[in-house]
C-alpha positions, 0 to 999 in steps of 0.5 A: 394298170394306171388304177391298180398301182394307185391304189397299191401305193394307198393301201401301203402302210405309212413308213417312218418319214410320213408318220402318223397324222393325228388331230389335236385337242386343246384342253382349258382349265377344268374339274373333275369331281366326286358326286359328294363334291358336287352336291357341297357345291351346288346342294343335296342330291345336285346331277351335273348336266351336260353342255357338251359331249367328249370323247369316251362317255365324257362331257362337258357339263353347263356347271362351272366353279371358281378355284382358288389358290393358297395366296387367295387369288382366283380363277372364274367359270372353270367348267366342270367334266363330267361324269363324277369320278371317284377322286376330285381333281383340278387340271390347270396350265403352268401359266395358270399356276402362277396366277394362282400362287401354287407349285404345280407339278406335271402330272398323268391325270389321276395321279394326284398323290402329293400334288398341289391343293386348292380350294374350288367354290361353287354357289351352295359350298366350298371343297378344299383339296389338300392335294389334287391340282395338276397340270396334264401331261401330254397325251394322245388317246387312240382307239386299238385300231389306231394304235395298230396302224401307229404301231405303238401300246398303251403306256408308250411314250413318243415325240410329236413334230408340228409342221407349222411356222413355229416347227415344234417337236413335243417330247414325253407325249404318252398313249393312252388305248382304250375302245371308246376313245377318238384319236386326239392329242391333248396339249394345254393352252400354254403350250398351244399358244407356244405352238400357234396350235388351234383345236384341229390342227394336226400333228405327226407321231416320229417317235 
């Protein structure tokens, strides 16, 4: 009997005060490109090459850049992520935007229209975006399933609380559903570090 309301107690969905658990990922600085940027920047018919792989047949490549702001201050070593995309873009923290001398708006990736430019340097040329440097808006990618058991759709928006010594709460947080993805909320470094946030610590969806 003991065993039977045990396991009826774990089988029963989650009400709103426990919430849903979710793991976060703390995202750097980095760039996505077009195969003909990668070939201005690292030479004729260049593949990028995988260091590390991510999430939903992403990865992380071993090929880094340097981009560089309109009052010529730079930044070394962003890494690349692969695979190429169909518009370059380059994700930065607000911390980041002000090293560089730009005004960076805060942006759902790919939505790039009107955004910040910036050059990006690599060893063999140099691709200047007249538009396309973004800082990411917090998200949380989810698989359908997880999206069921959370109750909430792709497109939605909700707020996170952090049970830490900083005790934060993040507002504005969007979902993101797709098969291939792996639960994980993506914050960027400024706002880990205004957290105390490390990569695998965990945060609960109060919506």
């Amino acid at each position: 009997m003991i065993t039977k309301l045990v396991m009826e107690a774990m089988n029963q969905p989650k009400n709103e005060e426990q919430g849903f658990i979710v793991p976060i990922g703390v995202s750097a600085r980095h760039v996505h490109l077009t195969q003909a940027d990668v070939e201005t920047l690292f030479g004729s018919g260049y593949e990028l090459t995988k260091k590390k792989e991510l999430m939903g047949g992403q990865f992380a490549s071993n090929e880094v850049v340097t981009i560089v702001g309109l009052k010529l201050r730079a930044m070394e070593n962003v890494r690349i992520l692969g695979p190429v995309r169909k518009a370059s873009q380059v994700e930065i923290s607000a911390t980041d935007a002000i090293k560089l001398g730009i005004k960076t708006p805060i942006r759902e990736s790919g939505d790039t229209k009107g955004s910040a430019p910036i050059a990006i340097v690599g060893p063999k040329g140099v691709v200047y975006l007249q538009e396309g440097c973004i800082i990411a808006k917090r998200h949380i990618h989810m698989s359908p399933e997880d999206a069921v058991k959370a109750g909430v759709q792709n497109g939605d928006t909700v707020s996170v609380k952090v049970e830490n010594e900083r005790g934060t709460t993040f507002n504005h947080v969007q979902i993101r559903v797709d098969k291939s993805f792996t639960l994980e909320m993506h914050i960027d470094t400024d706002e880990a570090n205004a957290a105390k946030i490390s990569t695998g610590d965990t945060v609960v969806i109060i919506k």
